[in-house]
Each structure stands twice: as C-alpha cells, then as structure tokens.
C-alpha positions as CSV (number, residue, x, y, z in Angstrom):
1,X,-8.3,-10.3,-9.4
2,X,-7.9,-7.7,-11.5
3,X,-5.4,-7.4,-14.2
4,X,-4.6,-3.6,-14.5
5,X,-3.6,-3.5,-10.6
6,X,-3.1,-6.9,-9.8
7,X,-4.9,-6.5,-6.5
8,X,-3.0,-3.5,-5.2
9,X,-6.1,-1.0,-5.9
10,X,-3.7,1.4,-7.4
11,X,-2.7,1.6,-11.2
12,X,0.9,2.9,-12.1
13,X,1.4,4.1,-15.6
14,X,3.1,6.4,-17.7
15,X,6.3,6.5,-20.2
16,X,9.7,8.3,-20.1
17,X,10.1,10.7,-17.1
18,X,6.6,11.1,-17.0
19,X,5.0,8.5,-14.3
20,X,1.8,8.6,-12.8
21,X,0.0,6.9,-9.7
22,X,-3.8,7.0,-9.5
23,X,-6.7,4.3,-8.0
24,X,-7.4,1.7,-10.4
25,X,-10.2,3.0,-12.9
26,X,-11.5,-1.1,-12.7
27,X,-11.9,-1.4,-9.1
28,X,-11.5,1.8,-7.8
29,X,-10.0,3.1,-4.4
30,X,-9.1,0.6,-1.5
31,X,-11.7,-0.1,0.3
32,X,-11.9,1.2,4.0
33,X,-11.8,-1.8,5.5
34,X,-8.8,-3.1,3.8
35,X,-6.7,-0.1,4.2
36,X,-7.6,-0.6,7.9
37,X,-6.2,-4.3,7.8
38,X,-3.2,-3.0,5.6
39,X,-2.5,-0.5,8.1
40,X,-3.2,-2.6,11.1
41,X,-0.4,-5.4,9.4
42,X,2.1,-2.3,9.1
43,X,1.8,-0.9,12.3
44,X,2.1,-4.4,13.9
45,X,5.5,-5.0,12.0
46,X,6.6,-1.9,12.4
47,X,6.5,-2.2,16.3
48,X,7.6,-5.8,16.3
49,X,11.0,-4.5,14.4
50,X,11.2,-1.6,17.0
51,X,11.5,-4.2,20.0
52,X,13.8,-6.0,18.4
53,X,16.1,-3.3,17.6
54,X,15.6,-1.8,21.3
55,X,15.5,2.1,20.8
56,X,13.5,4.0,19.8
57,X,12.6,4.8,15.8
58,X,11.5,7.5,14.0
C-alpha cells in the first residue's frame, strides 16, 4: 500500500488556505475497474438507505 495515499489513489496536500486534491503521483489514477467496484458499493448503499427511509431521495 502506498504511503502518500494510503490506498485512496488520491493525494491531498497543501498548507494554510491553500489545499489541493490531485491522483497520487506513486500510483496514479484509480483504476477503472476499481472505481466501477467503488461505485457499484455506493450505489448499492445508497439504494439500500432509500428503502429504508421509504420516499424518495434526491
């Protein structure tokens, strides 16, 4: 696992007010096929927590 991102794909740097977010220079953008997992896990909590609540969410 990387040390700069920790695993996230994304490094998060900066000082002060000034803040930036960019993909790790180490391992570079997230790879396709894990965004698509990532995204696949969101979308399946997200509807999971929009039965239970019983209305619609937006």
């Amino acid at each position: 696992m990387c040390k700069l991102c920790n695993g996230t794909y994304v490094d998060k740097g900066g000082s002060g007010s000034l803040r930036f977010v960019q993909p790790c220079p180490n391992c570079g953008p997230m790879p396709e096929a894990v965004w698509k997992k990532r995204q696949a896990d969101f979308r399946k909590r997200f509807e999971e927590a929009k039965r239970l609540v019983g209305k619609e969410v937006s």
